[in-house]
C-alpha positions, 0 to 999 in steps of 0.5 A: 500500500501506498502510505502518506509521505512516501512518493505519489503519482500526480496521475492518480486522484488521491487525497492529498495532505491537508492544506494542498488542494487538487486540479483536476485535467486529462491525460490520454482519451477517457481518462480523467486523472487528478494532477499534483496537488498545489498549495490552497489559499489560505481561507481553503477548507481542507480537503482529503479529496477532490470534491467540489463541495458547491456542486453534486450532492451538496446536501449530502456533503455538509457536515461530512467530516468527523469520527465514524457514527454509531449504528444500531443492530436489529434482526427483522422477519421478511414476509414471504415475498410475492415474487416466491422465492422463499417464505418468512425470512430472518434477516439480520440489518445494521442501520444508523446516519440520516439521508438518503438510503445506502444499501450495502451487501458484503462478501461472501464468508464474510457478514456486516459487522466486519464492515461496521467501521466503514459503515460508520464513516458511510453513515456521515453522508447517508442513512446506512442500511447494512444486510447480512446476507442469506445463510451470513452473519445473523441472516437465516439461510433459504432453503436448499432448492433457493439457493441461487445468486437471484433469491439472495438478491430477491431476499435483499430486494423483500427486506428492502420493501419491509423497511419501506426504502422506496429508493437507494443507492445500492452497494455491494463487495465481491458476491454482494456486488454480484447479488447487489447487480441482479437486485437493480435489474430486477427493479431498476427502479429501486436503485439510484445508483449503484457501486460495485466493488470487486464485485464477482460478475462480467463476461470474463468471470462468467467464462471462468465460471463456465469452466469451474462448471466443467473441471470443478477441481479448478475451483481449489486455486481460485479458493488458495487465492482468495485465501492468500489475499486473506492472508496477506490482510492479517499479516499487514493488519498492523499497517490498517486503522481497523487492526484491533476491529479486523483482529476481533472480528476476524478471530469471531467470524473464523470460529463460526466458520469452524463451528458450523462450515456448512453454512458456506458452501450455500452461497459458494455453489450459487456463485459457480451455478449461478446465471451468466452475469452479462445480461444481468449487467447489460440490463442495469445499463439499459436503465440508465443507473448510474454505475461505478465499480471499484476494483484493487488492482492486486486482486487474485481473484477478480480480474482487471478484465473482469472489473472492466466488462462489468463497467462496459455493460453497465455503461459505467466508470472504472475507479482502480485502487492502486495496490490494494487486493480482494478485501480493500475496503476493509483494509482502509476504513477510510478508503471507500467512504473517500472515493464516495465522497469524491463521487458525491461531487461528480456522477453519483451527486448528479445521480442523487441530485437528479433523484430528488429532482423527480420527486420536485425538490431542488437538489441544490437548497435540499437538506438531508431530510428532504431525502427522507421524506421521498425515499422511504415509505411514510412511518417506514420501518428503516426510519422508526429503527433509525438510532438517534444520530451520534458519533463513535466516541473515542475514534479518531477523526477520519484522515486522508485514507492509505491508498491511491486511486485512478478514474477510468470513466467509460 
């Protein structure tokens, strides 16, 4: 990883160290890379990354800075989903922040909790809604014959409809991205925008697949991978700012795998018998959501072909995280909340903008609240579970995160 101090490519968009602020040009066709920081004026506001504050989202940028919010934990049960694809499910959801709603899945093996840091810095901006996954976390498992990649995003789209979140940004990493992508296509109404990290889909991932299918002994390597990208996470934990989290959670999550492993294999045959992803994709750009997908560049599992098609298909932008591997976003709490901030001043705070612009209000005087008047169901359950905002105490404020990033928009 690259740390702050040592040296930065001016061809990256980065946070740069307070006091500097970034320009912002192009080099080469269709990439827009930030230039080498140069000294603010004095009456600057510092910044860590290169946001425009006074356009995009600027509703969701004010009051953004400060150590992680809390977020409250609940177990909810989903009625059985017309669509059929299971009956009354326990879902287990993570909720906290005000504003608009931001829907996130995470990776598989894995559950919320291990996020909650991100998660917190998230909920500065948003009203974070976390969900376990079927059979992840404290999410009960569907049963045997509904174990497939779209009843796990059909199960995320029903809890989304108990809560009563009529619209959102929709985020999800590695299988939640896969999971997160089919939910929008099966509603694009639902989504807002849609952020995919690392995620498990694309033409070349569905070629792979397509091959596990046929010669399953393959799929020992891809596991080996993951698990050297895991490995290489805890032998680095002390270079993260979420070791003593990483090192708990981890050590929590690892004994429940050990205790009941079973409860993997579920979601892992989904992934290998899952529907090929490109149409899936295809249709999320044919709605017109805005998509971004963020890729670490050092992943062994996710290629950068992989990451690329799923950008293509989408009609989406590319943001690649230099020497970062399968499990950035948990490497760096600081990582995605600032590539989304950054975001907040470009597409993903016009795509906001242009949401609440449907609704009548005028994104450029609309507060926080206002989002939470249009984007969820009157007296909605996610709102009456909302804890009263507050943050983290004893967290250090957020600083510019350990890594950098490049744009590639499409």
């Amino acid at each position: 990883m690259v740390k702050p101090g040592r040296n930065r490519s001016p061809l990256l968009s980065h946070c740069p160290p307070a006091g500097l602020a970034a320009t912002t040009g192009t080099t080469g066709p269709g990439t827009t890379l930030t230039r080498a920081p140069q000294p603010a004026p004095r009456d600057a506001v510092p910044s860590y990354c290169t946001v425009d504050v006074a356009a995009g989202a600027n509703w969701a940028l004010r009051d953004s800075d400060g150590p992680p919010v809390r977020l409250k934990s609940v177990v909810v049960h989903v009625p059985a989903c017309p669509r059929g694809y299971h009956g009354q499910h326990r879902v287990k959801v993570r909720i906290g922040g005000s504003g608009f709603p931001l829907v996130i899945a995470h990776g598989y093996t894995s559950h919320s909790r291990v996020y909650l840091l991100v998660l917190g810095l998230l909920a500065r901006w948003f009203k974070v809604i976390a969900i376990d996954l079927a059979g992840h976390g404290g999410t009960a498992a569907l049963p045997r014959r509904q174990q497939r990649t779209a009843a796990y995003a059909d199960l995320l789209l029903c809890t989304m409809d108990h809560l009563g979140i009529e619209k959102a940004v929709m985020v999800g990493h590695s299988l939640g991205g896969r999971v997160a992508a089919e939910a929008v296509s099966m509603q694009p109404t639902k989504a807002a925008a849609l952020l995919l990290a690392n995620p498990t889909t694309g033409s070349f991932w569905d070629q792979r697949v397509h091959r596990l299918r046929r010669h399953p002994g393959a799929v020992f390597p891809l596991i080996g991978r993951l698990l050297n990208d895991t490995t290489h996470l805890v032998m680095n934990i002390d270079t993260t700012d979420q070791s003593a989290t990483l090192l708990r959670l981890g050590r929590e999550m690892f004994l429940s795998h050990v205790r009941a492993p079973w409860r993997l294999a579920p979601a892992g045959l989904a992934m290998l018998t899952a529907a090929p992803s490109g149409p899936i994709l295809a249709k999320v750009g044919q709605a017109g959501v805005q998509t971004v997908v963020i890729w670490g560049e050092a992943d062994p599992v996710v290629t950068r072909a992989d990451a690329r098609s799923t950008a293509d298909l989408t009609r989406g932008e590319l943001i690649v995280v230099q020497d970062s591997g399968h499990s950035w976003p948990l490497a760096d709490r600081r990582t995605l909340p600032d590539i989304v901030r950054s975001e907040l001043g470009g597409h993903l705070g016009q795509a906001l903008d242009d949401c609440l612009g449907t609704f009548g209000l005028d994104a450029a005087t609309a507060g926080k609240n206002a989002a939470e008047t249009v984007c969820y169901r009157r007296n909605s359950l996610a709102v009456r579970l909302t804890p009263p905002f507050a943050y983290w105490q004893g967290h250090r404020q957020s600083s510019h995160p350990l890594v950098l990033w490049q744009r590639h928009p499409h």
